[in-house]
C-alpha positions as CSV (number, residue, x, y, z in Angstrom):
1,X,-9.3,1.7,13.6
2,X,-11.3,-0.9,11.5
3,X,-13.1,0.3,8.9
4,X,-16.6,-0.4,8.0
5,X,-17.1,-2.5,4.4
6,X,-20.1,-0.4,3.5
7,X,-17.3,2.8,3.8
8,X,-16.4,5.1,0.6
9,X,-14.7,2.3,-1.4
10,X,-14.3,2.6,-5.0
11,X,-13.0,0.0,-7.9
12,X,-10.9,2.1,-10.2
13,X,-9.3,-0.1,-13.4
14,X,-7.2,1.3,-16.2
15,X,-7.0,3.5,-17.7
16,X,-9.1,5.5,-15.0
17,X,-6.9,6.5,-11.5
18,X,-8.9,7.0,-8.0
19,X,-9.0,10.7,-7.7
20,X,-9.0,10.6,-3.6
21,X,-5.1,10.4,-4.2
22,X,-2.0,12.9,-5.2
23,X,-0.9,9.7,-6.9
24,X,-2.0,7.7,-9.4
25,X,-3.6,4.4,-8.0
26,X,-6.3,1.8,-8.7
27,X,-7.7,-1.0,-7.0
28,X,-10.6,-3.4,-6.4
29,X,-13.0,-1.8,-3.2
30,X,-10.1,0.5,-2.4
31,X,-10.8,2.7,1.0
32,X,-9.5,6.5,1.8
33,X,-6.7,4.6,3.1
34,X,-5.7,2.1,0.6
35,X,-7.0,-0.6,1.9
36,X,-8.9,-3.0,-0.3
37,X,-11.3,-6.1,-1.5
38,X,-7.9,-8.1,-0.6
39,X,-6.6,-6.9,2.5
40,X,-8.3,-4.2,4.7
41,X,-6.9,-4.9,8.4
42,X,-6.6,-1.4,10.3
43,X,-2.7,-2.6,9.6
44,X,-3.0,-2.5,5.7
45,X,-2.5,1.3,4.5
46,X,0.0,1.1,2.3
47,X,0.0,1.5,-1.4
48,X,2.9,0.0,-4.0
49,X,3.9,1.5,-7.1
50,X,4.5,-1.3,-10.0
51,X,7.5,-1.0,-11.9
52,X,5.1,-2.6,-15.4
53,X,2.6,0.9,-15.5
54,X,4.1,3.6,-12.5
55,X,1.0,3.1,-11.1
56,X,0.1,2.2,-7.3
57,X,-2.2,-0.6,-6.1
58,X,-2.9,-2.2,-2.5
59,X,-1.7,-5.3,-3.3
60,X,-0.8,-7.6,-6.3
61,X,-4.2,-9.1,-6.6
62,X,-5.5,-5.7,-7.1
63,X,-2.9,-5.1,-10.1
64,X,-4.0,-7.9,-11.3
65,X,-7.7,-7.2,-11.5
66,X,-7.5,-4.0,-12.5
67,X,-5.2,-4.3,-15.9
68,X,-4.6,-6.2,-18.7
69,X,-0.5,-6.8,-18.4
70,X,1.6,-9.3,-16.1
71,X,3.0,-7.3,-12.9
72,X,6.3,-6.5,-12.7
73,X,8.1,-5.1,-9.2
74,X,9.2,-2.0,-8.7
75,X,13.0,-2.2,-10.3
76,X,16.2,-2.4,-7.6
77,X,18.0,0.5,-9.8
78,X,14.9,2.7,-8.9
79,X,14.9,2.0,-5.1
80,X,15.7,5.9,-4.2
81,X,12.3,6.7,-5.9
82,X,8.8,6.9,-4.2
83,X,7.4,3.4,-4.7
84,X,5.1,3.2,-1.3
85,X,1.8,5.1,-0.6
86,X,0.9,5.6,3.2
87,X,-2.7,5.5,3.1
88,X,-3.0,7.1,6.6
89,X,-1.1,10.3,5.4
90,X,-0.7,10.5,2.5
91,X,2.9,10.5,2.2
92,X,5.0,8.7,-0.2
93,X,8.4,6.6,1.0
94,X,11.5,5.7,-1.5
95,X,11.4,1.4,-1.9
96,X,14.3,1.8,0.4
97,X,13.2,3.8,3.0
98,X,10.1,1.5,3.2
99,X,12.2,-1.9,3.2
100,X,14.9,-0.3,6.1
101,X,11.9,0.7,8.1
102,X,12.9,4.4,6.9
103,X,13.4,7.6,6.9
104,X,13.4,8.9,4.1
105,X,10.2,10.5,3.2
106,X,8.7,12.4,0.4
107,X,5.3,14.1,0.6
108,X,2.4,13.7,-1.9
109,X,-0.3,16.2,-1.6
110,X,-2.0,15.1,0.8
111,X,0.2,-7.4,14.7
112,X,0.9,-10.2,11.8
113,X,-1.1,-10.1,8.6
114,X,-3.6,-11.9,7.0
115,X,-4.3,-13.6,4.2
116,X,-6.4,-13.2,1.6
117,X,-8.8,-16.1,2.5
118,X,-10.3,-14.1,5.1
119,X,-8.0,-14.1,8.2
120,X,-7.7,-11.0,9.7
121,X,-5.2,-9.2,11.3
122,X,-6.8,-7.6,14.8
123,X,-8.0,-3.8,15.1
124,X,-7.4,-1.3,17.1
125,X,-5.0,1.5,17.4
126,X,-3.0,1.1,13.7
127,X,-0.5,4.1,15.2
128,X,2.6,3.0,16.7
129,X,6.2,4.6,18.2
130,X,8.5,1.9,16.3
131,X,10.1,2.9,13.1
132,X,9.8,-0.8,11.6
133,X,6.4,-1.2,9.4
134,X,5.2,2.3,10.2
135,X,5.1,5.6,8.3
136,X,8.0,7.0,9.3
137,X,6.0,10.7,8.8
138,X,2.9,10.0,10.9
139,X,4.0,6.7,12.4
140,X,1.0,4.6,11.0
141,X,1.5,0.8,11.4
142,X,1.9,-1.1,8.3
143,X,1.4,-4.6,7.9
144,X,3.9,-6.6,8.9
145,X,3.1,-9.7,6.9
146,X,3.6,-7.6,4.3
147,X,7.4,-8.6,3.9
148,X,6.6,-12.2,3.4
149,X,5.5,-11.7,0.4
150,X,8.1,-8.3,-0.5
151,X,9.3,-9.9,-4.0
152,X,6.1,-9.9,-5.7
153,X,6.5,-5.7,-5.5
154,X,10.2,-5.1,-5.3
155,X,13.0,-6.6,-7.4
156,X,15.3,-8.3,-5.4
């Protein structure tokens, strides 16, 4: 499921939120399904609430470009809180049921990573049967690079 560039992608910066979502989000070239300028694999569909401004971004360098205040991860005493965006459904996940793989989700209305000088993670079907870096609601894969990198968006 790879998306084409020239898709419906908008650059939202504060105070302004991207109205496609129940949530409130920004982002540099931000798709229907979160992904972004940054990272858009058919694996990167996942949105991460900063702990600095409640708001959700794709990734940290999207924070980054769209405000004007140092990031700060979503805080370890708010873990049982929705702190993850699928982008696929639309559902939102508690930071722990995100970390554990999950299952614990919450409803808002509605292969190894890459980097972000330009390798990309391979296309095709982003659904998957395994619990671990998927949506526990409607199974989308997530990225799995994603948890190298884990501390810039969740305290440890």
């Amino acid at each position: 499921m790879a998306t084409n560039p020239t898709d419906d992608r908008r650059t939202t910066t504060v105070p302004a939120t991207d109205d496609r979502f129940a949530v409130p989000l920004r982002g540099v070239a931000v798709d229907r399904e979160t992904r972004c300028a940054h990272w858009d694999s058919a694996l990167d569909v996942v949105a991460l609430r900063f702990g600095c401004c409640e708001t959700y971004y794709p990734c940290d360098a999207c924070h980054d470009a769209a405000t004007d205040h140092a990031a700060e991860p979503w805080p370890r005493d708010r873990f049982d809180e929705p702190a993850v965006l699928c982008g696929a459904c639309g559902a939102t996940l508690t930071a722990r049921a995100y970390l554990d793989g999950g299952s614990e989700v919450s409803h808002a209305s509605g292969s190894e990573g890459q980097s972000p000088s330009g390798n990309r993670a391979s296309s095709g079907d982003s659904r998957t049967q395994s619990g671990d870096d998927a949506c526990p609601h409607c199974g989308a894969a997530f990225n799995p690079g994603c948890r190298r990198h884990r501390d810039r968006y969740f305290e440890a």
